[in-house]
N, C-alpha and C positions, 0 to 999 in steps of 0.2 A: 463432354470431353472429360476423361479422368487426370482426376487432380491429386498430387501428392500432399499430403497433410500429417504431419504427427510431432503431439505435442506431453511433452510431460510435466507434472508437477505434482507437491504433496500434498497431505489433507494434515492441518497442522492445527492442535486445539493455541498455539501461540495468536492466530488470526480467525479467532473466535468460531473454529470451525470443528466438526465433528466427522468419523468414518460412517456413523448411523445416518444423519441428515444428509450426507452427501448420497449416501445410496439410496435415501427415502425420494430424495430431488429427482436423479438420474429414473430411479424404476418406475418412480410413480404411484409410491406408495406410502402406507401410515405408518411409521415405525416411532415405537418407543426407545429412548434412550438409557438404562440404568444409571450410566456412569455422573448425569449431569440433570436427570427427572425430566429432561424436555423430550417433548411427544412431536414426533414431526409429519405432518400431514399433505401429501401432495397428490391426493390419488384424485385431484381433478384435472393436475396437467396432461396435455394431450401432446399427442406425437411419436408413443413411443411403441414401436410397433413390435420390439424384441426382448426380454431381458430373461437372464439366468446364469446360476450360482455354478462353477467351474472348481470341482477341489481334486487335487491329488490321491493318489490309492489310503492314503495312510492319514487322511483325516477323519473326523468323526463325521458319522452321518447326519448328526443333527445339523451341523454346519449348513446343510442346504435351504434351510431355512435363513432368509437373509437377516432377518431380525434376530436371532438368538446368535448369526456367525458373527455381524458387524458389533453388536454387543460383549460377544464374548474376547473381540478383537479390542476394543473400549476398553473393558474390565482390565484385561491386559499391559493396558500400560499405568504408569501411575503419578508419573512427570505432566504437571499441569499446561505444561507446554508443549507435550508428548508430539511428534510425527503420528500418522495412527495409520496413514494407507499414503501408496502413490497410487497417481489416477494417466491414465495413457487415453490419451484420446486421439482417433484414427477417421479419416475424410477414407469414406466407403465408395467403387467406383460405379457411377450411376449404368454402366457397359453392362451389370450384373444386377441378378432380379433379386428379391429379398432372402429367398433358401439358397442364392447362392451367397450371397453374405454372409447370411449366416453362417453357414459350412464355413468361408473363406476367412474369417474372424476365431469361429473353433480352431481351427488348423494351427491359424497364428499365434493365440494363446495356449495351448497343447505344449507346442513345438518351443515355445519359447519363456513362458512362464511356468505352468505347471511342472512341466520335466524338471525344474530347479524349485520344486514342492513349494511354491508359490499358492494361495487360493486366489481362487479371479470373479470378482462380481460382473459380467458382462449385460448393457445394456442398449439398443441400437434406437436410434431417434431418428425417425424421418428427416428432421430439417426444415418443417414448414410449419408449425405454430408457436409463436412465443407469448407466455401472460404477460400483459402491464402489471399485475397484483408481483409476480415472480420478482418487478424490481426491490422489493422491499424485502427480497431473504440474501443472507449472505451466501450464497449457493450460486442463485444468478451471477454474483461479478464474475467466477471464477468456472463459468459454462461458458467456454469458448467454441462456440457456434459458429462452424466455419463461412456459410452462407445461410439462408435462407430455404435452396433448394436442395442444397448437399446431405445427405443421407452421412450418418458420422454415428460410431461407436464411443462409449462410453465404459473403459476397461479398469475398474479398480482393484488395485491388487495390494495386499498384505507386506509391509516390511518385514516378517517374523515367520522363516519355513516352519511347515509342521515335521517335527521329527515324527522318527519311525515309532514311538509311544503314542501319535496320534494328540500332541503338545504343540506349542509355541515355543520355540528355541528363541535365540538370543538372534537380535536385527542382525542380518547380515549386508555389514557396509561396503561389502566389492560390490553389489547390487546399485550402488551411486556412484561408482564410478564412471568416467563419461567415454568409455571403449563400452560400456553395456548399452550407453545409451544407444550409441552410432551402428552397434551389435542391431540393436533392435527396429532402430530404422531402417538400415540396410537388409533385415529380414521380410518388414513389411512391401517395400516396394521387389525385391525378389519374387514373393507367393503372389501376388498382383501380375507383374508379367509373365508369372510362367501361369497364373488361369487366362489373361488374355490373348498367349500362345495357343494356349490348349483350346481356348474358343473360334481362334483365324480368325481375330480381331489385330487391327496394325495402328496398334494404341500401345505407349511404353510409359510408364511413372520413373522416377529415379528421386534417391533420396538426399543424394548431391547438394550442395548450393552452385550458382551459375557459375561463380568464382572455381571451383573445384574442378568443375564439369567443361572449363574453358571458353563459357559466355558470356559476352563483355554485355550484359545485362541487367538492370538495377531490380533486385525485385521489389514489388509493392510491399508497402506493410498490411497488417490483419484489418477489415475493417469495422468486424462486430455485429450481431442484428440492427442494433439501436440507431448506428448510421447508415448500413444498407438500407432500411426500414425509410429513413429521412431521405437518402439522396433519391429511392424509388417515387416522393412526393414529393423529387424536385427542390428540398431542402438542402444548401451544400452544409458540408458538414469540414472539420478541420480534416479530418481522416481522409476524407476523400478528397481534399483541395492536395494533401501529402500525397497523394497516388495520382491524381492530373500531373502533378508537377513530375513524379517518377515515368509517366505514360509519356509526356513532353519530351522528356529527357531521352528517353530509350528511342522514341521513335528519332529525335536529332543526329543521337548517337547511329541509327538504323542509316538516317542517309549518309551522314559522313563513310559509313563504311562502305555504302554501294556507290558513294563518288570517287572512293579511292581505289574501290574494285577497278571501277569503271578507267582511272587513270591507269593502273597496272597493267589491264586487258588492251589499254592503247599501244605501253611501254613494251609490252611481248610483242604486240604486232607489230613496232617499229623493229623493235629486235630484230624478228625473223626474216623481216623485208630486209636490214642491212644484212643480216645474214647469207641469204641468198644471192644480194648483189655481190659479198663477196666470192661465196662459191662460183657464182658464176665471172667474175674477173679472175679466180686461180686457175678455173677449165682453159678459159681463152688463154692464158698464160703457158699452160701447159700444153694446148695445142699451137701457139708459136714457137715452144721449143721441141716437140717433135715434127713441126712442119721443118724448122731451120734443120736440125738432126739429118731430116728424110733429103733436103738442098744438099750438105753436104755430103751426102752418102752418092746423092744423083753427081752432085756435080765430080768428086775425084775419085769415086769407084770402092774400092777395098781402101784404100787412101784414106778417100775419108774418114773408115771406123777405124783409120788407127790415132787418126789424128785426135776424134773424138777420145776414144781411149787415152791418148798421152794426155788430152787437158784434163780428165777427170781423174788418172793416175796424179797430178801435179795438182790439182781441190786438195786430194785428197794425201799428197805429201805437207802439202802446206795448212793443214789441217794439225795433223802429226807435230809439224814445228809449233802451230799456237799452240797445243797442250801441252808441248815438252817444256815451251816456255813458262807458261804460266805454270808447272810444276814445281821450273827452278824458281820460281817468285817465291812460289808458299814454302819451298824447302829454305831457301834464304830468310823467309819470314819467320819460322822457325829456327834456325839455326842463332839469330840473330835472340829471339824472344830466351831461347835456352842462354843465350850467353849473359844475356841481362840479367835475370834469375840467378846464374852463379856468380857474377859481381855482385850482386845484392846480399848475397849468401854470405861469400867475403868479407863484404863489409859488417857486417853484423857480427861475423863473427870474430873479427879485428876490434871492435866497437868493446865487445863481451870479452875480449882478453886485456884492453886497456883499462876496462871499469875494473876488473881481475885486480891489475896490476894497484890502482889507486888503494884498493879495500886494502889491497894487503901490503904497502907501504902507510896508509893511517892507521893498522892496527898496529905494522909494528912501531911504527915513533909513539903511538899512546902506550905500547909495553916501555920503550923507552925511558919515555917521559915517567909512568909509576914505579921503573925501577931507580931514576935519579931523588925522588920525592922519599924513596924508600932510605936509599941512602945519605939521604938528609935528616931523615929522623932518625936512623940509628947511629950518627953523628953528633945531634942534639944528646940523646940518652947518652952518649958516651960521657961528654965534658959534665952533663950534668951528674955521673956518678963521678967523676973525678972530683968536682965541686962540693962533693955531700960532706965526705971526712971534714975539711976545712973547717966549714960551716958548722959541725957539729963541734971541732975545739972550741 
C-alpha cells in the first residue's frame, strides 16, 4: 500500500557534517573532500539501486561529476558553521516498478527544484540493507529510513541558485520558508495520484495531517531501522511500545465512534418511527374533518356549505382581530418606548442647563469676588500715598 512520506532537513558543517560525505553516504561512493582533507568512503554499501546528478541549463558541465560539483559547493562557503545543502527525502510508492520512479522522481525535481535553478543530487535506495559498520558514521543518525521495505529517494539540493554566468549567487532564504515547504509536499503527493490515476490503480496519498484532513486519528511516530530491526526479533523497543499505545488509542477512539454511530442510527430510527406516527395521526384527523365536512353537507343540503362557510369566514375574522390586536400592543409598546426616550432627553437636557446655570453664576461671584480684592488694593495704595508726604517731613 502507498505511503506518504516526505522529509526535510539541512547538511550543516555546525553538527559536524559535510555536502561531500553526505553525497558519498547516499550514492555509494569514494569522494574526497577539499574543504576539510577527509576522504569518504562508502562504495561497499548496498542498496542503492539509482543515483544521478540533476543541473539546470546554465550550470557548468563539470558539475555532473558529483565530486568536483559537491566540492565546488564546500569551496563555496566559508562560515565554519556554513548550511552547505538541504536534503528532501521521499517514501517512493511500491504500486510502481523502478523506471517508473525513476521517471516519477525526475518529474518531481524538474518541476519543482530545477526550474528555480536549484542543482539536485538524486539518489534512490531500495529500503532493504542496512550496515552495523554505517552506525559509527555521522551520516547514518541523520538517514531516516522510512522502513526496511520502503523504496525511498534521496534528494540533495543546493542553497545557492546558479546564475545565468553559470556561478553560485547569494543563498536564497524564501527557499526556507515554510509556504515552500508545504509547496513541495503538496506537489509530491499531487504527481503520485495523478500516475496512480493514469495507471487505474484506486490508491490516493495526501500530504495532509489527519487533523487537516478531518480525522479524528493519532498518528504513530517514525520508528527507524534499528527498532523495526529489534521488534522484527521480538525485541520491544520504547518506539514501538509509543505506537502500541497510539494503535490502542486509535482503535478505542475507532469504537467509541462506531458506538455513537450506532446510537445515532437508533435516534433516526426512532425519529422516523415518531415521525410517521404522527403523519399518520394528522391523515386520520384530516379525514374526520372531511368525513364531518361531507355529514354536514349530507345532513342540511346547500345549508350546510354555507354554514361551513360562515364558521370559517368567522376563523378567519377572528383571526384578523388577534393581529389587529397584537399590533396595537407593539404600536402602544412603541409609542410608550418613544415617549421614555423623550423624557429622558428632557431631563438631560434640564440637567445640562442647570450645570449651565451653576458654571455661570461661580464664575461670576469669582469676577466678583477679584473685583472687591481689586478694589481693596487700590484702596491700600491710596492711604498709603497719602501717608508717604507725612512720613517723609
Amino acid at each position: 500500500m502507498a505511503i506518504y512520506h516526505l522529509t526535510a532537513q539541512y547538511i550543516s558543517r555546525n553538527k559536524g557534517r559535510s555536502a561531500v560525505g553526505a553525497s558519498a553516504y547516499r550514492a555509494g561512493e569514494k569522494l574526497h573532500n577539499k574543504y576539510d582533507g577527509q576522504t569518504h568512503d562508502f562504495t561497499g554499501k548496498r542498496g542503492i539501486v539509482h543515483n544521478e546528478i540533476m543541473l539546470p541549463e546554465n550550470a557548468p558541465p563539470e558539475f555532473a561529476d558529483r565530486e568536483t560539483f559537491w566540492n565546488a559547493v564546500e569551496l563555496n562557503e566559508k562560515r565554519k558553521d556554513a548550511q552547505t545543502a538541504r536534503e528532501i527525502e521521499i517514501a517512493l510508492p511500491n504500486e510502481l516498478n523502478l523506471d517508473e520512479q525513476i521517471q516519477l522522481v525526475r518529474e518531481y525535481v524538474r518541476n519543482n527544484f530545477i526550474s528555480e535553478n536549484m542543482c539536485a543530487d538524486i539518489c534512490i535506495h531500495a529500503g532493504k540493507h542496512y550496515h552495523n559498520k554505517d552506525k559509527r558514521n555521522v551520516e547514518a543518525e541523520h538517514d531516516k529510513i522510512i522502513t526496511p521495505d520502503n523504496p525511498h529517494a534521496h534528494i540533495m539540493l543546493t542553497l545557492r541558485p546558479i546564475d545565468k554566468d553559470g556561478n553560485f549567487a547569494n543563498k536564497n532564504r524564501e527557499w526556507n520558508k515554510t509556504e515552500y515547504l508545504i509547496n513541495w509536499r503538496k506537489n509530491w503527493a499531487d504527481i503520485q495520484n495523478r500516475e496512480f490515476e493514469r495507471k487505474g490503480l484506486d490508491v490516493r496519498v495526501s500530504h495532509e495531517s489527519n487533523a487537516d484532513r478531518g480525522i479524528d486519528q493519532e498518528p504513530t511516530i517514525h520508528m527507524g531501522h534499528e527498532a523495526t530491526a529489534q521488534e522484527r526479533r521480538g525485541i520491544r523497543t520504547r518506539r514501538g511500545n509509543v505506537n502500541r499505545g497510539i494503535v490502542a488509542r486509535n482503535r478505542a477512539k475507532q469504537k467509541a465512534r462506531a458506538d455513537q454511530d450506532r446510537l445515532q442510527r437508533n435516534e433516526r430510527k426512532q425519529s422516523r418511527i415518531r415521525s410517521e406516527r404522527l403523519k399518520r395521526k394528522f391523515s386520520k384527523e384530516q379525514q374526520d374533518r372531511e368525513q364531518k365536512k361531507h355529514r354536514i353537507n349530507t345532513d342540511l343540503g346547500n345549508g350546510g356549505s354555507t354554514m361551513l362557510n360562515a364558521i370559517q369566514a368567522e376563523d378567519r375574522k377572528g383571526r384578523a382581530k388577534a393581529r389587529k390586536h397584537i399590533t396595537e400592543i407593539k404600536n402602544k409598546a412603541e409609542r410608550e418606548r418613544l415617549e421614555e426616550e423623550a423624557q429622558r432627553a428632557k431631563e438631560e437636557r434640564e440637567a445640562l442647563q442647570r450645570q449651565r446655570r451653576r458654571e455661570h453664576e461661580e464664575r461670576k461671584a469669582e469676577m466678583e469676588r477679584k473685583r472687591k480684592e481689586e478694589e481693596k488694593e487700590r484702596e491700600k495704595e491710596k492711604d498709603h500715598d497719602r501717608d508717604s508726604p507725612s512720613r517723609s517731613r
